[in-house]
C-alpha positions in Angstrom: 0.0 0.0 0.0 1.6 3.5 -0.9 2.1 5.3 2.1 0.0 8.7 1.2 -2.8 6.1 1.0 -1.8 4.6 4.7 -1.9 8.2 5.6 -5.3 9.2 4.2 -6.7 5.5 5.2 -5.5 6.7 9.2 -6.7 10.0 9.0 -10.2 8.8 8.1 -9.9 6.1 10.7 -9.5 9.2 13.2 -13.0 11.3 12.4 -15.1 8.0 12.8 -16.1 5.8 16.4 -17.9 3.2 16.8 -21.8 2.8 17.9 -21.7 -1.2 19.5 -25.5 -1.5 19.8 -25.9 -0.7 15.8 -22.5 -1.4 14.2 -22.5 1.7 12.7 -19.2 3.8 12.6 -20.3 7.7 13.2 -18.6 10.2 11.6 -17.4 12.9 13.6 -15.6 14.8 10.8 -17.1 18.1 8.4 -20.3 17.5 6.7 -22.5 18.8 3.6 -25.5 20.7 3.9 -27.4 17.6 4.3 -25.7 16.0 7.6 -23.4 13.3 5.2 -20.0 13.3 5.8 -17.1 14.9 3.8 -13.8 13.7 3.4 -10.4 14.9 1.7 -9.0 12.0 -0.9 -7.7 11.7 -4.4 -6.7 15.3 -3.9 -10.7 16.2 -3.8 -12.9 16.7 -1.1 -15.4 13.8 -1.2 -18.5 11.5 0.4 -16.9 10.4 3.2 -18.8 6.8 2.9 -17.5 7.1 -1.1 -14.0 6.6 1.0 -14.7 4.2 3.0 -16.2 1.8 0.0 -13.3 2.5 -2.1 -10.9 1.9 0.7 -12.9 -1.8 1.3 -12.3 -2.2 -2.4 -15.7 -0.9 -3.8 -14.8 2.4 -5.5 -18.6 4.2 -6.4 -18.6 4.5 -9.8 -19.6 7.9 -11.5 -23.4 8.6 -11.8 -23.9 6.1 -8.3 -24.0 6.7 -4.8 -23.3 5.1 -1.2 -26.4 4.1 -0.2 -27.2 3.1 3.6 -28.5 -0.3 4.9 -28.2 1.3 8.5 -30.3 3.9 7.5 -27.6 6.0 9.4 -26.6 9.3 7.3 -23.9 9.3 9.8 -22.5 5.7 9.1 -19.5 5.0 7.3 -19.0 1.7 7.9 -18.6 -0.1 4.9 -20.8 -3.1 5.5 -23.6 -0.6 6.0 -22.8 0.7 2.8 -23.6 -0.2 -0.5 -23.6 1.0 -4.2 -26.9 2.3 -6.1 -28.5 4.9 -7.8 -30.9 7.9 -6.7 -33.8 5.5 -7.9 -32.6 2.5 -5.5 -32.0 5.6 -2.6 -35.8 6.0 -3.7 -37.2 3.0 -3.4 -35.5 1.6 0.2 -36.9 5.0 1.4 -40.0 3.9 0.1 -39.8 0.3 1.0 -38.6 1.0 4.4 -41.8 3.8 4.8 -39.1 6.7 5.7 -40.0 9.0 2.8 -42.8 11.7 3.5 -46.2 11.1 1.5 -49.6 12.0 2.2 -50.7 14.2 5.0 -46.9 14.1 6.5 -45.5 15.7 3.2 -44.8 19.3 4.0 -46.3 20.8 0.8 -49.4 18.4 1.4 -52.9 20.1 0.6 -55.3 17.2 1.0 -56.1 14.9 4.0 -56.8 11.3 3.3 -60.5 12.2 3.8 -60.2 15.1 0.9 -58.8 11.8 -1.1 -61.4 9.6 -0.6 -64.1 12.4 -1.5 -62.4 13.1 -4.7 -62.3 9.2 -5.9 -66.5 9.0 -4.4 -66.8 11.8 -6.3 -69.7 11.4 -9.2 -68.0 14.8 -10.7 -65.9 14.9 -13.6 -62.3 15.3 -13.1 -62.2 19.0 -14.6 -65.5 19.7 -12.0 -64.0 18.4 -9.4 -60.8 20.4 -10.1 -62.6 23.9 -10.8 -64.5 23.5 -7.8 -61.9 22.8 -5.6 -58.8 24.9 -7.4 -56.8 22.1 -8.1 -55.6 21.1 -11.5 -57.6 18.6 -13.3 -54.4 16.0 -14.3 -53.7 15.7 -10.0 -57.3 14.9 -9.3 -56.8 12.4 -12.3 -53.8 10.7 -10.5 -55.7 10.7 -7.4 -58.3 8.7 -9.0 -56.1 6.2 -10.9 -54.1 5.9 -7.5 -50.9 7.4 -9.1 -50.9 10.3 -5.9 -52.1 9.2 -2.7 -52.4 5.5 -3.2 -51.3 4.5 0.2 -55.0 5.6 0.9 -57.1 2.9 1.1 -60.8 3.7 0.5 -63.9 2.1 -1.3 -65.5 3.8 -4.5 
């Protein structure tokens, strides 16, 4: 191993400790505007859990990303980590029910009862969307459960 690469692989090792209930090595280095940890290598700063993949011998490849089984933005322990893209980010989030939807999104209008009046609605999707100042292609996807189809409601 070259010894600039010792060096960077020790300084790393010193801005991360251990969490023993999770597994999860927290980084206690800088971060980015979104809490994930930021690292200097290849003459660059970079994701600190890119580092920490390529260092276990999993470089990211351009256009992918570290993605978390930990769920831990702080993590940078590489068998939390593993490669994806923004769509597989997307659908663990998803899958693991961490993403905001419905009522709990922050730019939510409706309720789940305003959901299920639209789809009992005998009105036609342009009514319906005049009436209540929405556009009529959202009250559409309503109906075809394309938006909001965690609710669960009879027609």
């Amino acid at each position: 191993m070259p010894a600039h690469r010792k060096d960077t692989a020790a300084a790393f090792d010193e801005f991360w400790i251990p969490e023993p209930n999770s597994g999860c090595h927290l980084w206690l280095g800088g971060v980015d505007w979104r809490g994930y940890g930021m690292f200097w290598f290849d003459g660059r700063t970079g994701c600190a859990t890119h580092y920490s993949l390529k260092r276990a011998g999993s470089p990211v490849p351009k256009g992918k990303m570290a993605l978390h089984s930990c769920d831990n933005t702080f993590c940078v322990n590489d068998e939390h980590l593993f490669i994806g893209t923004a769509a597989d980010n997307h659908a663990d989030s998803r899958k693991k029910k961490r993403h905001c939807h419905g009522i709990t999104h922050g730019m939510a209008r409706l309720s789940e009862a305003d959901v299920a009046a639209i789809r009992a609605s005998p009105e036609s999707d342009r009514k319906l969307a005049a009436r209540l100042g929405m556009n009529r292609s959202t009250i559409s996807k309503i109906r075809l459960r394309k938006l909001w189809a965690h609710v669960a409601c009879q027609i």
